[in-house]
N, C-alpha and C positions, 0 to 999 in steps of 0.2 A: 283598221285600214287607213291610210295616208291618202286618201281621193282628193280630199282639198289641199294636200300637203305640198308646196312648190315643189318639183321633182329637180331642181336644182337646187335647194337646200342640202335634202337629203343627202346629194352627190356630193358638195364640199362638207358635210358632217361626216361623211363616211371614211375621206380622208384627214380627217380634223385632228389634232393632238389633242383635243378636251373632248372628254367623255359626254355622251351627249343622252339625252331620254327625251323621246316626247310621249307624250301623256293626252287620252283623249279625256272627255269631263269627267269621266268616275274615276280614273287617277290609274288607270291599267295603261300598261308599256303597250306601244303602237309600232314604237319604231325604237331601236336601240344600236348607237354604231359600234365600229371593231375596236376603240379606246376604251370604249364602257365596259365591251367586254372582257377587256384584258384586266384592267382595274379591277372586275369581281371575278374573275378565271372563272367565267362561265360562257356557253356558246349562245348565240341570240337564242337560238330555239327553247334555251331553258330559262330566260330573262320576258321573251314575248309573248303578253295574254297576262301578266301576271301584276298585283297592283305595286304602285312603286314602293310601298312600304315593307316590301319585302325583304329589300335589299339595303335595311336602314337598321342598325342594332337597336334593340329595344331599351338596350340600358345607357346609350347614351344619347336618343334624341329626346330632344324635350316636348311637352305640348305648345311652348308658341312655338317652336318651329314647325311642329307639323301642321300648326293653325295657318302660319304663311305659307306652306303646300298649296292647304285646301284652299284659304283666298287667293291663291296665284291660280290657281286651275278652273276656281267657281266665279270670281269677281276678277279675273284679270291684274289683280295687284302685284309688280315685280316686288320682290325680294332678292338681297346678295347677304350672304353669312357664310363663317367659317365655321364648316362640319367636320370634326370628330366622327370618322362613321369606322363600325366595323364592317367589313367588305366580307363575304363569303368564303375566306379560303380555310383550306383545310388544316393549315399549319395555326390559326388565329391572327396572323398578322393584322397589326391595326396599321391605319392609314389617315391621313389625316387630306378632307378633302373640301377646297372653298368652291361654292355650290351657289349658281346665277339661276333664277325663275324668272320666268316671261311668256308672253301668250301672242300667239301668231296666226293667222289663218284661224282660228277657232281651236289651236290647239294648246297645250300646255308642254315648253320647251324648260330640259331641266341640264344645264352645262355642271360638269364635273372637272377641279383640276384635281389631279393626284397629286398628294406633297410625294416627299421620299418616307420611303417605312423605318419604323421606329424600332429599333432593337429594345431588348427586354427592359431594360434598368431604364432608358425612355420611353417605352412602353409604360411602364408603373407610373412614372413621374407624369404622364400625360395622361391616366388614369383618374392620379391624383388633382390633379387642375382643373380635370372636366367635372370631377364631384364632389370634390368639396364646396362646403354650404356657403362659403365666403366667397368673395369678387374679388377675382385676379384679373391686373388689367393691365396694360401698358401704354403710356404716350410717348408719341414722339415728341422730337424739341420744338415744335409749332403748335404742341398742346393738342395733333391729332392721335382720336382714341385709335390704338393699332390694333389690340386683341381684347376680348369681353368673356371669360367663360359662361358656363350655362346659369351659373347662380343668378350671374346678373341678370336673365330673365325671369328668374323666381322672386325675387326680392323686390326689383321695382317693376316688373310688368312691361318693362322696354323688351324689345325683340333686339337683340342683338346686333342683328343688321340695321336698324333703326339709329345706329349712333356709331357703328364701326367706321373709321374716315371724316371724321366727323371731330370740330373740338369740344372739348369736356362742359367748358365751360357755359354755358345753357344748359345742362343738365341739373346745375346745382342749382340750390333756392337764393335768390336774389342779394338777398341779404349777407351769406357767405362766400359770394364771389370775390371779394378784394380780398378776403384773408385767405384765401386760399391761393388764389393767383398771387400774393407775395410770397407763401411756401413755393408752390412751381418754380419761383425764381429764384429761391436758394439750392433747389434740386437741379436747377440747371449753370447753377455755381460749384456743383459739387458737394453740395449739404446734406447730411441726412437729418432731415429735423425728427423732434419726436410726435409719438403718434398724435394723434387731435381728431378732431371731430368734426362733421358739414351734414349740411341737410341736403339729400339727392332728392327731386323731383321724384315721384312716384306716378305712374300711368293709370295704374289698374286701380286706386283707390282716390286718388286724389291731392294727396296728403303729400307730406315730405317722409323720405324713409334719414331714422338718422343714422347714418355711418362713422361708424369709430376707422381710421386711415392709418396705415403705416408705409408708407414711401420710400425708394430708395432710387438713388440715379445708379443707371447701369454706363463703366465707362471704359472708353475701347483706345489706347493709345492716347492715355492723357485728356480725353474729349468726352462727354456726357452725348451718350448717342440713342438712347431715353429713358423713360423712366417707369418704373415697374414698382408695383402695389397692389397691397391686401384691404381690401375695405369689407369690416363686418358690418351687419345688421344690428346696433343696438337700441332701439326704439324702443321695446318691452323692458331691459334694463334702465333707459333711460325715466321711461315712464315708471317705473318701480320705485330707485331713487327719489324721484320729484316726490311720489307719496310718502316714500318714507321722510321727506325732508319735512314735510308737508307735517306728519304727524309728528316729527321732531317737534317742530315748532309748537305744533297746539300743544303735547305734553308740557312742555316748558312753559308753554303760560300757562298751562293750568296747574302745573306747580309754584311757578310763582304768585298766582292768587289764589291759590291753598294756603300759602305761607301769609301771607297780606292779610288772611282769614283769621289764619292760627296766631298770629301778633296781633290781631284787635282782637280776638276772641277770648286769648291770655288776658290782656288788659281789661277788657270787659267785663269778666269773670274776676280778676282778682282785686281791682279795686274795691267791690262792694266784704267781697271774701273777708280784704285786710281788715275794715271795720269789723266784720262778723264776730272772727276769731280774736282780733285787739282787744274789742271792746267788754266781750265776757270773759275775758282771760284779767282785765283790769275788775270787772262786776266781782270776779271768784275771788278776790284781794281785800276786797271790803266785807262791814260788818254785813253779816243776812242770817236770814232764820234758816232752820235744816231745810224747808221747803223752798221756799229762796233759792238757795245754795242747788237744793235738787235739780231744781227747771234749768238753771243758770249753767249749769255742769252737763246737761242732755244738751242743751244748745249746744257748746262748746264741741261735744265729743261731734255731733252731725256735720257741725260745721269741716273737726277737721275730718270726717268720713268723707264729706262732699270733696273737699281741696286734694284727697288721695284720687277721687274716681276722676275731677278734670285733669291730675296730673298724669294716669294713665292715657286717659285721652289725647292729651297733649302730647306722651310721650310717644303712643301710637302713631299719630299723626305725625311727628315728624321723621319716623323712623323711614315710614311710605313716602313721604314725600324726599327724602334723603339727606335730610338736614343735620344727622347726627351722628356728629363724630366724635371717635374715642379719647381720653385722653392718654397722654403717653408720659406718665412720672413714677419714682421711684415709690412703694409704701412699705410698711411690713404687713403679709399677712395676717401673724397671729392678735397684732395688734386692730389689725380693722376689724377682724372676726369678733375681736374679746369687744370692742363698741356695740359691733350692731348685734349681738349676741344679749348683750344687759338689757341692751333697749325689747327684743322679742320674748326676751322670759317673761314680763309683766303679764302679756297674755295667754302664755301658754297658763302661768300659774294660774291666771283668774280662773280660767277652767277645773283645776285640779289637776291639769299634765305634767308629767316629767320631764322635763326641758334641756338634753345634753347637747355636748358635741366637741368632737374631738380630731384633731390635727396630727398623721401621722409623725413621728421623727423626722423621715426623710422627704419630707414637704420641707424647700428652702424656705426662708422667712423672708430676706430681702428681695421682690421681685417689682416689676416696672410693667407698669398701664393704667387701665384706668379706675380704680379704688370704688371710687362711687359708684359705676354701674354694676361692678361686682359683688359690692354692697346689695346695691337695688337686685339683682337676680337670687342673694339669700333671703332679704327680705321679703319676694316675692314669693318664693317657693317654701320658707318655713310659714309663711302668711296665712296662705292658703293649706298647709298639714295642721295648723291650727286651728280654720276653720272649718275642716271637716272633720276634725278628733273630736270625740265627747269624750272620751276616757282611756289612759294608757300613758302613752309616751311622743314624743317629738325629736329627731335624733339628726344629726349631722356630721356625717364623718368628712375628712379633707383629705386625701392621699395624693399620692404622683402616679400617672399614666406611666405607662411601661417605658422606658427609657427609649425602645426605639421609635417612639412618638414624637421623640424631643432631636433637636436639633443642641449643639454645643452653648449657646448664647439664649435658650428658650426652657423654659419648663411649661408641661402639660400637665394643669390641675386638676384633679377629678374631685366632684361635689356630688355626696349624695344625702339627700333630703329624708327620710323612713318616718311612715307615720302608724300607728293603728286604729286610721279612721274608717271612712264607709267603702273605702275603694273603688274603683272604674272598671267596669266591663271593658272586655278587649276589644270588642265593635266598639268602641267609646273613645280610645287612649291616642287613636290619633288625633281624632276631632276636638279635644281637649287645647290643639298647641295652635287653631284656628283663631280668627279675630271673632269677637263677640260669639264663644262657644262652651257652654259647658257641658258634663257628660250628661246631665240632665237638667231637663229646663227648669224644672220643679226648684233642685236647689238653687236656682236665683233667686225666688221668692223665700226660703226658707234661709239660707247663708249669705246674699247679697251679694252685691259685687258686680263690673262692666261683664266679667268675661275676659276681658282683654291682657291679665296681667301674663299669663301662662301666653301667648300669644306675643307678647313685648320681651317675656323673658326667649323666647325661641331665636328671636331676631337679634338681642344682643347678643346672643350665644354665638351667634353665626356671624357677629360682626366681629368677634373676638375669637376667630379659628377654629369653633369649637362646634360641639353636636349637644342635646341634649334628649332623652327620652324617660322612660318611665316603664317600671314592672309594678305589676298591680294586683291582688287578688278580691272580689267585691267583698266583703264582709270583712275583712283580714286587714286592709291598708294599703300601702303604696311606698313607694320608693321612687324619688324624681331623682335622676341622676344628670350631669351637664358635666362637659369638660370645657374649658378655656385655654387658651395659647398663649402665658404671660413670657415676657424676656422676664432676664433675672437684672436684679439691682446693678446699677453702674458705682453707689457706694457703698462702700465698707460693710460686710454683713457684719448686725449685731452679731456679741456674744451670745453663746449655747447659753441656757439655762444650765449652771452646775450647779450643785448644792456643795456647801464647805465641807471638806474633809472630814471632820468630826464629827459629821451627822449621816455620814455613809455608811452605809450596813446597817441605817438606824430600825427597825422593826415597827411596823406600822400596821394598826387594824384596822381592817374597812367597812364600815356596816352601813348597811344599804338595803333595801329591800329590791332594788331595782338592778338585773342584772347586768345589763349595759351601762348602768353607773360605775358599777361593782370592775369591770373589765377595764374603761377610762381610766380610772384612778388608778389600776394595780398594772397598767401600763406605764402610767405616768412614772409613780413612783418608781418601779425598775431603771427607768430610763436615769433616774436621778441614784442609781446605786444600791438604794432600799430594799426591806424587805419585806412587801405588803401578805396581811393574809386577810384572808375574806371572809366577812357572814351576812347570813340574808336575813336576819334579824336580831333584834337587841337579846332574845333568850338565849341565840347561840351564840352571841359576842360574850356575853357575860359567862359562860361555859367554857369557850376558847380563854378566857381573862383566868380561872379558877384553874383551867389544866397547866396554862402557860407559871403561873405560882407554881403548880403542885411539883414541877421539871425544873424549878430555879431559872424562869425566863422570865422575862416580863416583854411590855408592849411600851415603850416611851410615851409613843403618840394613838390617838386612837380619833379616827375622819368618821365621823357618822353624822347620819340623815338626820334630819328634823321632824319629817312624817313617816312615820310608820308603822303599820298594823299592830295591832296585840299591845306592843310596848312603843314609844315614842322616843326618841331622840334625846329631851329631855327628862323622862323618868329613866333611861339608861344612863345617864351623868349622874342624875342624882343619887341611883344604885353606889356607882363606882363611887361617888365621893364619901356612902356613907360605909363602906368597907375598908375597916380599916388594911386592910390587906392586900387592897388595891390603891393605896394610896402614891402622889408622886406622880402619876397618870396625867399628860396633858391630853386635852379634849380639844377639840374641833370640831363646831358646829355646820354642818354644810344645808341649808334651808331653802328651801321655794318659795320665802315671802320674805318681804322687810317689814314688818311688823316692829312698832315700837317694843310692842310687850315683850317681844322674843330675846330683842337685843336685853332687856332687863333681868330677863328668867337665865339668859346666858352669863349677865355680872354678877347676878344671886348663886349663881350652882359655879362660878370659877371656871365658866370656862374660856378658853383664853384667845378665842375667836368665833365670831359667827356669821360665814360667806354665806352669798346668795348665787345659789345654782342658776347657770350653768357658770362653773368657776374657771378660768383662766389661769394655763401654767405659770403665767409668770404673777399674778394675785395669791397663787395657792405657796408659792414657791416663798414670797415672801411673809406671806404669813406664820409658814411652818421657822424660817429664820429668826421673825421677832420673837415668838412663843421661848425657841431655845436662845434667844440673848446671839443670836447670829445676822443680825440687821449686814444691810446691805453697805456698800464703804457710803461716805459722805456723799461724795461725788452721786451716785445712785441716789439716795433721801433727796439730795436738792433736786434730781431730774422729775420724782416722783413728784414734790410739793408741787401745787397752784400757784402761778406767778404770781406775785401781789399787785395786785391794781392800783397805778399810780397816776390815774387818767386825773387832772386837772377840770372843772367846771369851767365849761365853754359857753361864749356868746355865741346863738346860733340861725342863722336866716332861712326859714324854713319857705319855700317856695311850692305851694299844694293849693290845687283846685278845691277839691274834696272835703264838703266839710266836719263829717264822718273822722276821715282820714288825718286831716288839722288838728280832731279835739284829740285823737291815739297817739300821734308822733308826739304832742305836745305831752300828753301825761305821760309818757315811757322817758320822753329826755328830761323832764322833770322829775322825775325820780329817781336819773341818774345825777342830779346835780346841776342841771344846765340851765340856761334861761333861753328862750324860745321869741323872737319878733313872728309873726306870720303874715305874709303876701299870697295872692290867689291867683297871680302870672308872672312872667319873665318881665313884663315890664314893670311892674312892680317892684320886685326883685332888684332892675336896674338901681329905681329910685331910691330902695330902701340903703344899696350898698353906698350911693355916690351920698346918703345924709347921715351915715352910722358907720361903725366898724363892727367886724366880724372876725370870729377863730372860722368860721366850715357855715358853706351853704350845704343845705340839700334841697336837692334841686328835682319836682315830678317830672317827668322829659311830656307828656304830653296834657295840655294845658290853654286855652285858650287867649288870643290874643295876641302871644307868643308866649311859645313852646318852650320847653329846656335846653333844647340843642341850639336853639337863636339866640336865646338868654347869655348860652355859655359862650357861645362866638362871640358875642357882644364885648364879656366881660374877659375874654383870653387877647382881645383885639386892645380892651381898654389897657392891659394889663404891660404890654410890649410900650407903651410911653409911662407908666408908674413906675414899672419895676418888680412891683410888688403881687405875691402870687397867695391868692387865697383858694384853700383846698375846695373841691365843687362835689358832691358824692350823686349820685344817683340814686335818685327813689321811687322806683318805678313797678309798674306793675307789667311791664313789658319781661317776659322773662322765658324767650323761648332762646334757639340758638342764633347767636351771633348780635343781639343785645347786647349786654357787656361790653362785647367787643366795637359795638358802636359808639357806646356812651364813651369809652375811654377814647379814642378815637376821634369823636368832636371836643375833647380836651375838658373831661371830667374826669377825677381824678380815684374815682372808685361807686362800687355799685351793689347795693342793696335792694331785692326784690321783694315783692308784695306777693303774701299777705307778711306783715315785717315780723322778725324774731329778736328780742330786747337785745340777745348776744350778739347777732349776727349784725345789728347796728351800731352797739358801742365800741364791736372790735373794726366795722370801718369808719367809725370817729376818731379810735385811737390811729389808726391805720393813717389816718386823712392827718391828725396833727403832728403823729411824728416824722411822715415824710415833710411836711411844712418846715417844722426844726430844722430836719438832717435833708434836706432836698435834694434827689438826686439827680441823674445829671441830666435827663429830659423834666424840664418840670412840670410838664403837664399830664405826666402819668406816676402813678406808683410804682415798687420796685418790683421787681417780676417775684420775688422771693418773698412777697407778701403772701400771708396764712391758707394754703389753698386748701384745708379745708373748708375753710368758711366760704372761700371762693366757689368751691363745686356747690354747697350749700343751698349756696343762692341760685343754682340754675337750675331750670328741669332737665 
């Protein structure tokens, strides 16, 4: 009831054009006039008695607004907002209504303007404004805020009304006010700038909320008449960002003093290394007794088992930390294979294994990348088939991935490893390609080893496009299989292996006792035109030899093993030669060992070669040539010979801390001919060069007093008023990635790593004098087209 309600109120509300409520304390309709109720097409009788939320859509008021209801009606606090309300009609009609509270007489008075109703497709559009999560807003040209939708009470906790009519600018955080108010000003030029960012005052928390902004001026007859914008909430994003920058950063230093680790850890380690390995590799050279000799040669080998486990380490480490990248040059396959292939038979033989491997035809030969790490992942992976074989075989085939693997400009090489050692359980075969993992713990202690090399091969593999895995059965062996993604050669591919015309169709017997030897070869040979036939031992070679007479055939050639059951290799030569009836028979000795003796029992029995397995097509090729008086043209002999060494004895200023390291550089280059000054710093160095002359410094880079790179500065500075340019090499124990690259870099002229290799220093001494000679057109570096083998050599 209206008892305290001025009864001349009610009588101008009654005729009023704005809808009108009043409201006693608990928020029920008391009085409601004839606009109200046209606005909700309902009669008083069904609006009075009832609370006013009733006639408020659920889904589009918000809780601060209904919060300033209640505070308007309980504490008397006016509010004015513009309400979105749905109104009760039967059709849905929305309406759009700006909504006055106030309190009068003890009552709670609630004014209503009706906008005009919204057809459909504005309908939706005013839908979407009122719920979407974003702040839509508008100012006019005097920077007063015109419209706020609901968001912006959800987001900063301002009530609507609280800033409607109102300028913006006291909303924002202090600090963003000029940059902001100079965007307003190009939006009231007509600009739309791009989006950006400010900090809005926040109420409910305290804080700044940050908003990402998109602006646009709205313009009516050539004139900007205001401006209309979307501001999200990006605080959570923002704050995401900063952490993830945050952790960018610490990862990066902590890669870079991983790396600051790994460069004095290398050095640390291989300084003392160099001595190790120098200096019993110089002990093994001198007179000593067998016992002597013994102790002398287990040092050696530990030492180089230890320089193998820090350079997995090493290489593990930089893989993680990302410092290692590929190289991208032309090589031939079959030619790297047939290197590191002599180098791994040594131990498969020690054991008594059978050591092949074989390259199909259509494997191209000339292909481009990086040679040594591909080296490094067969070395790793027959490495380890050796060390878990005690008896059988070691095998390596090379074929090409299916062509639709390959792109026009690329081949995909498939490598697979076959062993018949102890094998891996299949709960085992993942955990295998783990860092520090092997299938069992036990074989660390029994086979040795980090763990890590199957774990460094995974990761080259994957830096080179490729996959690698493994089928395994326990007792039976294994087979590690890896594909790689090489381009092909940008030069000239070698020619094919042919054999000369008159050795085609030549008939050839195989004996072997090993049946995957037996298959390599009698592939091989087809390939070259021949006519291979096979036996799996000397009784039934000599059987085949007696039937092949009996039918008027003979065998020209005959490829047989060295070891083998029953009969051997050499008692079947010496069969053949002492039959007369087999006589005219060339032999070929194919062996597991270089044994002095062998080579001699091979000159005594005539036969007229004796290779060391695993043998290479183009070694086998030319040996079957020489036997029948079909040598290669000249051109080929020259390419094959050893170039003659025509290295001239050098004056040489050896600049080393170390005095381990002092007495090994001095006996190696003295046994190359050279004579040696030795200094124990860069300033040293200085003095010794400005009272003597020199052919080649080498120079340690870290050193006390000054270093090698001040040294060289020094001497490249002197060098620009003499003229004259003396070669500077680097000889350092720093040898991780991107070394080299510094040494040349502060203007030394080439770079040898520690622990040193006699070859790998004489060929950058030669390297070093004859750029001196022929200097080219930077002088302070070498020619790009210096030996890179020797170059990868020296890196890890």
């Amino acid at each position: 009831m209206l008892s305290t309600f001025p009864q001349v109120l009610t009588d101008f509300l009654d005729v009023s054009p704005v809808g009108a409520f009043v409201l006693d304390r608990e928020g029920t309709i008391v009085y409601v006039n004839s606009r109200q109720c046209e606005n909700f097409h309902l009669t008083r009788a069904e609006m009075l008695g009832k609370h006013y939320r009733t006639f408020f859509s659920t889904t589009l008021e918000s809780p601060n607004l209904l919060a300033a209801f209640d505070r308007l009606h309980q504490d008397g606090v006016a509010f004015e907002a513009a309400l979105p309300d749905c109104c009760r009609h039967a059709d849905g009609t929305v309406l759009a209504l700006s909504v006055k509270g106030y309190q009068y007489a003890g009552y709670t008075v609630i004014l209503t303007t009706i906008e005009e109703a919204l057809g459909e497709s504005e309908q939706r559009a005013h839908t979407i404004v009122v719920q979407v999560r974003d702040v839509i807003f508008t100012l006019s040209t005097d920077g007063t805020i015109t419209f706020l939708n609901p968001a912006f009470e959800t987001i900063t906790g301002w009530l609507r009304a609280e800033w409607l009519g109102k300028p913006f600018a006291p909303l924002l955080h202090p600090d963003d006010r000029p940059f902001t108010m100079a965007i307003f000003q190009r939006l009231l030029q007509g600009e739309t700038p791009p989006t950006f960012a400010l900090r809005v005052r926040s109420k409910s928390s305290g804080d700044s909320v940050v908003m990402e902004l998109t602006t646009t001026p709205r313009v009516q007859a050539g004139k900007v008449v205001e401006v209309l914008g979307i501001a999200r909430d990006v605080t959570e994003r923002q704050r995401l960002e900063t952490e993830l920058r945050r952790a960018r950063d610490a990862a990066e230093a902590a890669n870079r003093a991983k790396s600051a680790f790994l460069a004095n850890m290398s050095h640390e380690i291989r300084t003392p290394m160099n001595g190790v390995l120098g200096m019993t590799a110089l002990l093994l050279e001198t007179e000593l007794t067998s016992e002597q000799r013994e102790y002398a040669d287990a040092v050696h080998r530990c030492a180089e088992t230890l320089l193998d486990i820090i350079n997995d380490i090493l290489d593990f480490s930089k893989i993680e930390a990302g410092k290692l990248d590929l190289e991208r040059v032309d090589f031939s396959l079959r030619e790297s294979l047939s290197d590191v292939m002599k180098t791994l038979a040594l131990r498969a033989h020690q054991k008594g294994l059978e050591f092949l491997y074989d390259v199909n035809p259509d494997v191209p030969d000339g292909l481009r990348g990086d040679p040594t790490r591909f080296r490094q992942l067969i070395i790793n992976l027959v490495g380890n088939a050796v060390k878990f074989t005690e008896s059988g075989e070691v095998s390596v085939e090379v074929r090409r991935e299916e062509a639709g693997e390959e792109s026009p400009d690329e081949c995909v090489v498939h490598v697979m490893v076959r062993d018949t050692g102890i094998g891996i359980p299949p709960d085992k075969q993942r955990l295998i390609f783990e860092a520090f993992s092997q299938a069992d713990a036990s074989t660390t202690r029994r086979h040795g080893g980090t763990g890590l090399g199957l774990a460094i091969s995974r990761q080259l593999v994957e830096l080179m496009g490729g996959k690698i895995w493994v089928e395994s059965t326990p007792g039976q062996g294994s087979t590690f299989h890896f594909t790689v993604r090489l381009g092909r050669s940008q030069t000239p591919a070698a020619p094919a292996l042919v054999l000369p015309v008159p050795l085609r169709g030549l008939r050839v017997l195989v004996v072997d006792d090993n049946a995957t030897n037996r298959r390599i070869l009698a592939t091989l040979l087809r390939s070259w035109q021949m006519q291979p036939t096979l036996a799996s031992s000397a009784p039934e070679a000599l059987a085949l030899l007696h039937q092949a007479r009996a039918r008027g055939h003979v065998f020209p050639l005959i490829l047989t093993d060295a070891h083998m059951p029953e009969m051997d290799g050499f008692t079947l030569a010496a069969r053949i030669k002492q039959d007369p009836q087999l006589t005219g028979v060339t032999i070929m000795m194919l062996s597991s060992s270089d044994q002095t003796g062998q080579k001699a029992r091979c000159r005594e029995l005539g036969i007229s070669a004796c290779l060391i397995k695993p043998v290479g097509p183009s070694e086998l090729l030319r040996a079957i040539q020489k036997a029948f008086g079909r040598e290669g043209t000249a051109t080929e002999q020259q390419k094959a010979a050893p170039p003659p060494s025509g290295q001239r004895p050098l004056r040489i200023l050896l600049a080393e801390d170390n005095a381990v390291n002092q007495k090994l550089a001095v006996r190696l280059l003295e046994k190359q001919g050279h004579s040696i000054v030795v200094v124990g710093d860069g300033r040293e160095a200085l003095a010794a060069l400005a009272s003597d002359r020199f052919d080649v410094v080498l120079m340690d880079v870290q050193m006390p007093e000054m270093d090698g790179f001040e040294a060289t500065a020094v001497i490249r500075t002197q060098e620009r008023t003499t003229g004259v340019h003396i070669p500077i090499i680097a000889m350092t124990a720093h040898a991780i990635k991107g070394d080299r690259e510094r040494c040349l870099a502060a203007g030394m002229d080439d770079y040898v790593s520690k622990p040193l290799k006699p070859q790998d220093l004489s060929a950058a001494l030669e390297r070093a004098v004859t750029a001196a000679v022929h200097p080219p057109d930077a002088p302070c570096s070498l020619p790009l087209s210096a030996d890179k083998t020797d170059a990868g050599s020296m890196e890890l």
